[in-house]
N, C-alpha and C positions, 0 to 999 in steps of 0.2 A: 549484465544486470540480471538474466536472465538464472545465472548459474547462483548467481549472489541468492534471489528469490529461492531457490531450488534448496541452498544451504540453510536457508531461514527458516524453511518449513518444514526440516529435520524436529526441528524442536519446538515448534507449535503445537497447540492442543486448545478445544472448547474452551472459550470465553478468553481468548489473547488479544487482545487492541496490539495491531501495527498500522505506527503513524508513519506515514511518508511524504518527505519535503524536500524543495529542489523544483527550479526553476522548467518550463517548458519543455519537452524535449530530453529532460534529462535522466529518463529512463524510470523513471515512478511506476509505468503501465509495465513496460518490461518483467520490472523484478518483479511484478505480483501477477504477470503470465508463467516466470518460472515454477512462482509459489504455488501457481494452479495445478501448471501439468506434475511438478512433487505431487502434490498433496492428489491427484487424482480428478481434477474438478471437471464438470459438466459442462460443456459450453463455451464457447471463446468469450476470456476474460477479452473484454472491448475496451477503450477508452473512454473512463468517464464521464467525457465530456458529452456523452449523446444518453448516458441517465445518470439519474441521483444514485439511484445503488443496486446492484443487483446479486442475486444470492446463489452460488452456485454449489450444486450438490457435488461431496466427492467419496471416490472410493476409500478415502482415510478415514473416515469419519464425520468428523464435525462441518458442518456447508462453511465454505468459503464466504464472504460476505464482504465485495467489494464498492466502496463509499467515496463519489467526488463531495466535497465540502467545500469547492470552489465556488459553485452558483450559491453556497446558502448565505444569508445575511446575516444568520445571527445564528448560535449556538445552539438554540431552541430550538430551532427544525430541523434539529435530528430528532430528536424525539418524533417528529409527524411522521419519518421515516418506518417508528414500529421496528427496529433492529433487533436480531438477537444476541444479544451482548454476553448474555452468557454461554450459551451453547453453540456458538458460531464463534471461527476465527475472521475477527473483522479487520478489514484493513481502510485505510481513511487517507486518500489523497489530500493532501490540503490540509489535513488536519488538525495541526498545530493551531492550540488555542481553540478550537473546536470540540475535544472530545475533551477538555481539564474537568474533571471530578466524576468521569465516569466509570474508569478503573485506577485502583491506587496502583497498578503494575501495567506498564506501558513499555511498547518496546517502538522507539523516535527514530526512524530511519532518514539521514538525511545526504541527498544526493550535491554535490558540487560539479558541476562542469563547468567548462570554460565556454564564454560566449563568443562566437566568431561571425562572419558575414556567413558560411553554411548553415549555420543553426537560426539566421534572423532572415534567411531568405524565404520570400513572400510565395506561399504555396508549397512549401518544401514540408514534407511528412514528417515529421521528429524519426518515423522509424528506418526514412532513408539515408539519413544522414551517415557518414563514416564512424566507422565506433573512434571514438575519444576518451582518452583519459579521464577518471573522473575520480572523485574522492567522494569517501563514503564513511559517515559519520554515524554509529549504531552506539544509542544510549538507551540502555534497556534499566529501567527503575521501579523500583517495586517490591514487595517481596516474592512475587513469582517468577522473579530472573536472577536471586539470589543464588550463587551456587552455578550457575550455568554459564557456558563458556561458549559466543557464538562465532 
């Protein structure tokens, strides 16, 4: 996942929304640690799950700006967030359904793994798990993905 992110970030640039979808463990934080160390970023990208968003500076360019959307209720508090949407490459766990009408160019990243008794075992790190197969579903829409081949 990690290589996956790294290939993603070839062709990012200020004000890109990548949404990322897929169940627990199935490598969401991964691909967007590969897309940090690509892209240069400040800081270990961490796991969501311990804040709403944090914004990390990189040597490319544009701040990395990574987003759980898991704890939010509603759609509207990303706005309370204060994001840079345009001049930051934002990335949005959980996003789906969360970021609609915030850019008409979206690039929907979505993870499938298989679920097994090592992925549902109680206290087990999603990043200790054995790498697994997974399938990966990239629907890039918009007119800023027109023409581009990832």
């Amino acid at each position: 996942m990690g290589t996956l992110g790294a290939r993603i970030a070839a062709v990012l640039r200020a004000g890109d929304l990548v949404v990322l979808t897929g169940p627990l463990g199935a490598g969401k934080t991964t691909l967007t640690r590969g897309l940090g160390a690509a892209l240069g970023a400040r800081g270990q990208v961490s796991s969501p799950t311990f804040v709403l968003a944090r914004t990390h500076p990189t040597t490319a360019g544009p701040d990395l700006v990574h987003v759980d959307a898991y704890r939010l209720s509603d759609p509207l508090e990303l706005d309370d967030l204060d994001l840079d949407w345009d001049g930051a490459i934002v990335v949005v766990e959980w996003g789906r359904g969360f970021v609609d009408g915030i850019s008409d160019s979206v690039l929907d990243v979505e993870i499938v793994r298989a679920t097994g008794a090592a992925t549902l075992a109680p206290g087990l790190d999603p990043d200790d798990v054995p790498d697994e197969p997974r399938r990966v579903v990239v629907t890039a829409t918009g007119p800023r993905w027109e023409g581009i081949t990832l």
